[in-house]
C-alpha positions in Angstrom: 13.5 0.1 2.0 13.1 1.1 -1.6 11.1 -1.2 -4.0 11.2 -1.4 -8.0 9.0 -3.7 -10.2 9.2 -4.0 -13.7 6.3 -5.2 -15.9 7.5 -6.5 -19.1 4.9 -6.8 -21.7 6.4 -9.4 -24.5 2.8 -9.6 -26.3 2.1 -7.5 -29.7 -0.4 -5.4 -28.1 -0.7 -3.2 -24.7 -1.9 -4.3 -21.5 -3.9 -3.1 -18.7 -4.0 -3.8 -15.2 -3.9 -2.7 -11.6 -0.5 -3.1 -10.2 -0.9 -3.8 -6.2 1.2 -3.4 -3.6 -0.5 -4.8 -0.1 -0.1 -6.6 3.1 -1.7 -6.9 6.6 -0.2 -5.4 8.9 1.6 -6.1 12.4 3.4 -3.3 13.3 4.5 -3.3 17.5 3.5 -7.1 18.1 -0.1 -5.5 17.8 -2.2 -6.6 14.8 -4.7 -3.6 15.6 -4.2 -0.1 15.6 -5.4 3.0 13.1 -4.5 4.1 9.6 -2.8 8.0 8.9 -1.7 9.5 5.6 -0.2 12.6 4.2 0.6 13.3 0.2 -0.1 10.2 -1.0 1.9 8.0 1.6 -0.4 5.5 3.9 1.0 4.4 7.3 -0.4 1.4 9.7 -0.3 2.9 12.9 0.0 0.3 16.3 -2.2 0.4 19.2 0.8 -0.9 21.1 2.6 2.5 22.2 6.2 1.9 23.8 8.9 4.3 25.5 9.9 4.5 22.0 6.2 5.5 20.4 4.1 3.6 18.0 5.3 1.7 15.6 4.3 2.3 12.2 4.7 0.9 8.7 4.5 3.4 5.9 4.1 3.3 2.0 5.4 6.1 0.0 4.7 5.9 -3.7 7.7 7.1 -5.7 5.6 6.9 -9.0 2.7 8.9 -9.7 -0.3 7.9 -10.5 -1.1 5.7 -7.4 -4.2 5.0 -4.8 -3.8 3.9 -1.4 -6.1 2.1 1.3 -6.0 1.6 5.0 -8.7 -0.7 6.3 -10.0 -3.9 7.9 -7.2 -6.7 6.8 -10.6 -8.7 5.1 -11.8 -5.2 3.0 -8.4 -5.3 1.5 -7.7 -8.5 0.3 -11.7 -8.1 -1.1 -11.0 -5.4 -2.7 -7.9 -6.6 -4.6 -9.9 -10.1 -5.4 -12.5 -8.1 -7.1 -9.5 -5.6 -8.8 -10.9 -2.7 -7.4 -9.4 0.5 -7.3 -7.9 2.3 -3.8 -9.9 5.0 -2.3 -7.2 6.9 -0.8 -8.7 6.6 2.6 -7.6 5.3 5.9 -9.7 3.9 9.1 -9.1 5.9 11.8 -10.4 4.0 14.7 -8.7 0.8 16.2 -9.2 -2.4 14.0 -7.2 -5.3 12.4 -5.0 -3.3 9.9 -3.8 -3.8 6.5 -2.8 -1.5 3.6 -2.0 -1.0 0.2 -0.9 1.0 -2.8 -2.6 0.5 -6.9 -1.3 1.9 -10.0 -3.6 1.6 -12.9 -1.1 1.0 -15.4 -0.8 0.4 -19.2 2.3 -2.0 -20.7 2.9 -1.0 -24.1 2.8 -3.9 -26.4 7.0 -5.1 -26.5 7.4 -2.8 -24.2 8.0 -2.6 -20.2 6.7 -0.2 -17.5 8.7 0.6 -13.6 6.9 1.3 -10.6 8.8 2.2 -7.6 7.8 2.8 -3.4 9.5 2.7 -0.2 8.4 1.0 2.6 9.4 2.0 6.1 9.4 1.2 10.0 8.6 4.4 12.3 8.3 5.3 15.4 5.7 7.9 16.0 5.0 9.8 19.2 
């Protein structure tokens, strides 16, 4: 599924922020399992392997310019309450997962920036 958000920025001068894009995951009817990623995408991986593999959710930025996390559920929603910024790192042994994408971005005053990402249930062998 492909996502687009647009900031609009109505104020007289710019704004900046950290855009996020997060959620714990429950991939499988398992809320544990291990984080993967590859070229910028991040991926919850299931501890509950079926006939059909593990199932996995998986971000894929489709605007530069991003940072992604895999982690404990609790790290993540800390780290976005104290707008911190992604590490690009996963956790590769089984816990409770959650994950996440961040663009620092700038809205130009009267103006609007797009950020776009698809999000996407795999099976992985």
């Amino acid at each position: 599924m492909s996502t687009k958000i647009t900031l609009t920025n109505s104020s007289g001068s710019a704004a900046q922020l950290i855009l996020y894009h997060a959620f714990d995951c429950y991939p499988g009817d398992s809320d544990t399992g291990t984080g993967t990623s590859s070229n910028g995408s991040v991926s919850c991986v299931s501890d509950n392997v079926t006939a059909n593999g593990a199932a996995t959710l998986k971000l894929t930025p489709l605007t530069g310019g991003s940072k992604f996390v895999e982690e404990y559920f609790d790290q993540l929603w800390s780290d976005i309450a104290a707008q911190g910024r992604f590490s690009d790192t996963v956790e590769p042994t089984d816990h409770d997962t959650a994950e996440g994408l961040a663009w620092p971005v700038t809205v130009p005053a009267n103006g609007s920036v797009t950020v776009q990402f698809t999000t996407d249930l795999l099976f992985t062998q």
